[in-house]
C-alpha positions in Angstrom: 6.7 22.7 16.3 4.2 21.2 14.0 3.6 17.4 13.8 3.1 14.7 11.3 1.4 11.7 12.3 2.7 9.0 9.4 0.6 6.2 9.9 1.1 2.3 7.9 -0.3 -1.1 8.4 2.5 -2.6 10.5 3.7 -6.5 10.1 4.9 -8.9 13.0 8.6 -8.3 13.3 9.4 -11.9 14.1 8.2 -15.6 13.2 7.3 -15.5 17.1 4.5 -12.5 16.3 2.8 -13.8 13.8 -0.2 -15.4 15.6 -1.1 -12.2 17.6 -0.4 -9.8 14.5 -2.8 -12.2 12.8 -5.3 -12.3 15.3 -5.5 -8.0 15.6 -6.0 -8.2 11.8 -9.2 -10.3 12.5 -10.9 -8.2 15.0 -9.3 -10.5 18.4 -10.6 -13.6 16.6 -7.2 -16.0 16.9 -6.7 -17.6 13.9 -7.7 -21.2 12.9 -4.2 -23.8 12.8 -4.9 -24.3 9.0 -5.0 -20.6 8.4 -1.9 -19.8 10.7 -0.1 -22.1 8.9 -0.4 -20.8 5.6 0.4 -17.7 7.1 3.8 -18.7 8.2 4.2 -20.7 4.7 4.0 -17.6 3.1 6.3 -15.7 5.6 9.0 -18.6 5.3 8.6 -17.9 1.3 10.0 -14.4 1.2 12.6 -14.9 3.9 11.0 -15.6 7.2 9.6 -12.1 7.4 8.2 -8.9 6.2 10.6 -5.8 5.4 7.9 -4.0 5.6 8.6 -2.7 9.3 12.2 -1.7 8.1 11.0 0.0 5.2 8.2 1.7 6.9 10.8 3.0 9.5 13.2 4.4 7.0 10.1 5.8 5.2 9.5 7.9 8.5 12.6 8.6 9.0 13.5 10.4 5.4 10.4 12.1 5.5 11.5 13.8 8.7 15.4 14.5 7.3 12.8 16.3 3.8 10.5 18.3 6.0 13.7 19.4 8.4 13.3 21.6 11.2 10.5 22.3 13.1 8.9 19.4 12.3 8.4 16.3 14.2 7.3 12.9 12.6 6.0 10.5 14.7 4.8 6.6 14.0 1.7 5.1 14.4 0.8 1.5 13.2 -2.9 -0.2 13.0 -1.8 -3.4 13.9 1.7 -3.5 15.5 3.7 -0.8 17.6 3.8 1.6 17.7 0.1 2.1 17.4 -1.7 4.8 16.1 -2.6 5.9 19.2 1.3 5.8 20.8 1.8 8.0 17.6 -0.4 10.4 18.7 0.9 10.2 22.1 4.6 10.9 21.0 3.2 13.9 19.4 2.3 15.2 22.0 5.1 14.7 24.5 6.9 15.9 22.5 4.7 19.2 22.8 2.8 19.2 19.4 -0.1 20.9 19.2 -1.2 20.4 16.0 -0.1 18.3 13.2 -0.9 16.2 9.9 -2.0 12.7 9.6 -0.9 10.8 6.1 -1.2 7.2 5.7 1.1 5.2 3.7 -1.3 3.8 1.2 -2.2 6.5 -1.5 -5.9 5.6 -2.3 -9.2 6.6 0.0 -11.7 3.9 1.6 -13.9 4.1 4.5 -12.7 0.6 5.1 -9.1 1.2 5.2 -8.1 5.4 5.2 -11.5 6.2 6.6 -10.0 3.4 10.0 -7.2 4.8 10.2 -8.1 8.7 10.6 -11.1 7.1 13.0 -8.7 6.0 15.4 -5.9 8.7 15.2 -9.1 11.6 15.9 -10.1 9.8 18.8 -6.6 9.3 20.5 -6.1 13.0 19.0 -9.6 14.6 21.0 -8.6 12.8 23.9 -4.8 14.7 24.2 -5.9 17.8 22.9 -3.8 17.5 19.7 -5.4 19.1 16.8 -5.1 16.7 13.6 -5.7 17.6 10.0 -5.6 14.3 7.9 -4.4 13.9 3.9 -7.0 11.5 3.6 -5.7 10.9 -0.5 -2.7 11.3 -2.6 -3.9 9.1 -5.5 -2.6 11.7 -8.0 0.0 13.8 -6.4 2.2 14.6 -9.1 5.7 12.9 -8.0 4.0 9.6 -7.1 2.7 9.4 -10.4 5.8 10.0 -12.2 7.7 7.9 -10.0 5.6 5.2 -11.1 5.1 6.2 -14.7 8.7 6.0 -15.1 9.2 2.5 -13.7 6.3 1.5 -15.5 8.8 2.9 -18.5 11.7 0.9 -17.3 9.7 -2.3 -16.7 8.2 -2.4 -20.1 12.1 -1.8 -21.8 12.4 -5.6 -20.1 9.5 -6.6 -21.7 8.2 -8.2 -25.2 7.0 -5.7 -27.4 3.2 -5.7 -26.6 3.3 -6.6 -23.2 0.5 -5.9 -20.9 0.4 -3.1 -17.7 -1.7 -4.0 -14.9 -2.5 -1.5 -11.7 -3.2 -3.1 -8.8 -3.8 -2.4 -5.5 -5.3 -4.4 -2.0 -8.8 -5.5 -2.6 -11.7 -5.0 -0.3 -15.3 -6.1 0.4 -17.6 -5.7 -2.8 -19.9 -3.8 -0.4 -18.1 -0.6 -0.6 -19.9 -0.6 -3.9 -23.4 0.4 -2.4 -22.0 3.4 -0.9 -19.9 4.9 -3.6 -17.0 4.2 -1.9 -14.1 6.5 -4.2 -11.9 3.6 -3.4 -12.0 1.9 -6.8 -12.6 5.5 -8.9 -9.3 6.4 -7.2 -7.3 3.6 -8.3 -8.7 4.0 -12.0 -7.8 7.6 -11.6 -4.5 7.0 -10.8 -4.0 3.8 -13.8 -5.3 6.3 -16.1 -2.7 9.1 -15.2 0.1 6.5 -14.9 -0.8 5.0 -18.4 -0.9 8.7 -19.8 2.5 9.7 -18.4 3.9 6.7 -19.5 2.7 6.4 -23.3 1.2 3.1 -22.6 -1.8 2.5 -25.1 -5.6 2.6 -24.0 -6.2 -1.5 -24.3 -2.7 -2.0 -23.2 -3.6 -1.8 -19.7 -5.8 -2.4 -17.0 -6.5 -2.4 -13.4 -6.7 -5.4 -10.9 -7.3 -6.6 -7.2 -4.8 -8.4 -5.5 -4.3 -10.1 -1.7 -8.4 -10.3 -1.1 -9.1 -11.4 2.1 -9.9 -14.9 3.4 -13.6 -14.2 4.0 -16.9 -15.8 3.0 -17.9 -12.6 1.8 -17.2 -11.6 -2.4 -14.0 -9.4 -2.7 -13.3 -6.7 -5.6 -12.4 -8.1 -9.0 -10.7 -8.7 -10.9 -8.3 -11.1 -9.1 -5.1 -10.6 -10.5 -4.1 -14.5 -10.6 -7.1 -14.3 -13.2 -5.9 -11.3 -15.2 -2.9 -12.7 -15.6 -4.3 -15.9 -17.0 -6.8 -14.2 -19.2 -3.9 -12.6 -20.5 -1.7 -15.5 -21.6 -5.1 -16.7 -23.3 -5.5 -13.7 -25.0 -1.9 -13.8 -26.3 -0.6 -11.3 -24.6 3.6 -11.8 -24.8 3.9 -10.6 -21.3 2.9 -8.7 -18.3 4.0 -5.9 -16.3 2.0 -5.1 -13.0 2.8 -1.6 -10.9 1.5 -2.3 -7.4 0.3 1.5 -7.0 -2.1 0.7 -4.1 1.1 -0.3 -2.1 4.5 1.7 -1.4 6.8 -0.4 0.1 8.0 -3.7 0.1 6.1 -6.6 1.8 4.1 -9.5 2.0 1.5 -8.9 -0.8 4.3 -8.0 -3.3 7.0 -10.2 -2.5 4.5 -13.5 -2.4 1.7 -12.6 -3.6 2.9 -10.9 -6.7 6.6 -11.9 -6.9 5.7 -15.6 -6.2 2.1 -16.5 -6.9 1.6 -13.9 -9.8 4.8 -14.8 -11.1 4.0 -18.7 -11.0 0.9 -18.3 -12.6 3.1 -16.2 -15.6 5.4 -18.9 -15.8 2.8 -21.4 -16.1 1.1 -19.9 -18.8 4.2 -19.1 -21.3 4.4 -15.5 -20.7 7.1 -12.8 -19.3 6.7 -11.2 -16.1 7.9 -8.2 -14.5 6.8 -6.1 -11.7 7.6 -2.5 -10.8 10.2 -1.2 -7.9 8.5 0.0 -5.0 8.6 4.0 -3.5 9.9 2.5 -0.4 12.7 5.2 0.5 13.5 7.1 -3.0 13.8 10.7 -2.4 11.3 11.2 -5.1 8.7 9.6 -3.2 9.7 11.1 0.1 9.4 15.1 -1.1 6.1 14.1 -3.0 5.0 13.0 0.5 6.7 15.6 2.3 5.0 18.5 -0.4 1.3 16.9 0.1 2.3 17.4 4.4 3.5 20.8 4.1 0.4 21.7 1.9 -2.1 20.5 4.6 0.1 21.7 7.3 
């Protein structure tokens, strides 16, 4: 039997996890009142909590019903449970002995892919369990359609001339002085949208979003400040295609759907966002083909 290790983020799955889900995310360094708090406000803004463990769960699951017999998907989260390394674990009780590792996020860093394969080799080595990672699916061919055609049906909502943004999660600046392919990637994969969808050159453009609450500098552009350099520019509205992300959560339903949006609104100018992967068959076989491929 081979073995798929599917591995995500992972979110509290209560109001009552927040503080230690927080507090993994910073290295065991418990968060300060003023920053739990905003935390929570943002939670209580889309609902109380994330869907992002239910979608994440149904991801694993369809990707199990496309790959079908003889193969066993197992899931591993970098901060909630299952971890990565009870992944690996279920693997191999379950007698794998060699299997693939994917992440759900479809572009490479050393800072977030480059983690995640880190831990899953070491809890790997130690069972035995022979792991071959898809390190990057930035330009598998069904994800970019998928998103070049809701990139279509988002603009059909649209003014005429509206604006496309790619996003995805930013990260330090200092993956800059290594040639990290994280920010190449995400161009790579704006331009193929943009291609596939017939949108313009200078009628899009790529963006940072959700940058972390540190002292250090973050990627840029932040999206809050594409979208109002937008409205100055007259831009009749804007469309942004979270590709960096595949499911629904946090950093799209607030920080996109409600702080992106609010600075849209603001400004005078429509706003739309594109449908998430999450579950769409679609999706799932473009995952399921880059496995099998590896595998």
């Amino acid at each position: 039997m081979k073995g798929v290790l599917l591995m995500a983020y992972g979110t509290p799955a209560g109001p009552g996890e927040v503080e230690a889900y927080y507090t993994d995310i910073r290295r065991g360094r418990p968060p300060t009142p003023e920053q739990l708090a905003d935390l929570r406000r943002r939670y209580d803004a889309i609902g109380g909590v994330s869907p992002l463990r239910q979608r994440t769960e149904a991801q694993a699951a369809a990707l199990s019903s496309a790959l079908g017999p003889g193969w066993r998907v197992a899931l591993g989260m970098k901060h909630a449970a299952p971890s990565i390394a009870d992944g690996v674990a279920a693997l191999g009780a379950a007698g794998v002995t060699s299997a693939v590792g994917l992440v759900l996020a479809p572009h490479y860093s050393a800072l977030s892919i480059g983690e995640y394969v880190e831990r899953a080799a070491k809890a790997a080595g130690e069972l035995g369990l022979a792991v071959t990672f898809v390190e990057s699916w930035h330009l598998a061919p069904g994800y970019v359609e998928l998103l070049a055609s809701r990139v279509r049906d988002g603009l059909a909502s649209l003014p005429r001339g509206s604006h496309v943004v790619v996003t995805a999660h930013s990260l330090p600046a200092r993956i800059l002085d290594t040639g990290d392919p994280y920010p190449v990637q995400l161009r790579e994969t704006a331009t193929a949208i943009a291609e596939l969808a017939g949108v313009g050159a200078g009628q899009w453009s790529v963006a940072w979003q959700s940058a972390g609450r540190t002292p250090e500098p973050w990627l840029g552009p932040d999206i809050l400040d594409v979208v109002d350099h937008l409205a100055a520019e007259g831009a009749p509205g804007v469309l942004i295609c979270p590709a960096g992300f595949v499911s629904d959560h946090l950093e799209v339903q607030y920080d996109l759907d409600v702080d992106a949006a609010r600075v849209a609104r603001d400004r005078g100018i429509a706003f739309a966002r594109t449908a998430m992967p999450n579950d769409d068959p679609a999706f799932i076989e473009t995952l399921a083909a880059e496995i099998r491929r590896a595998g």
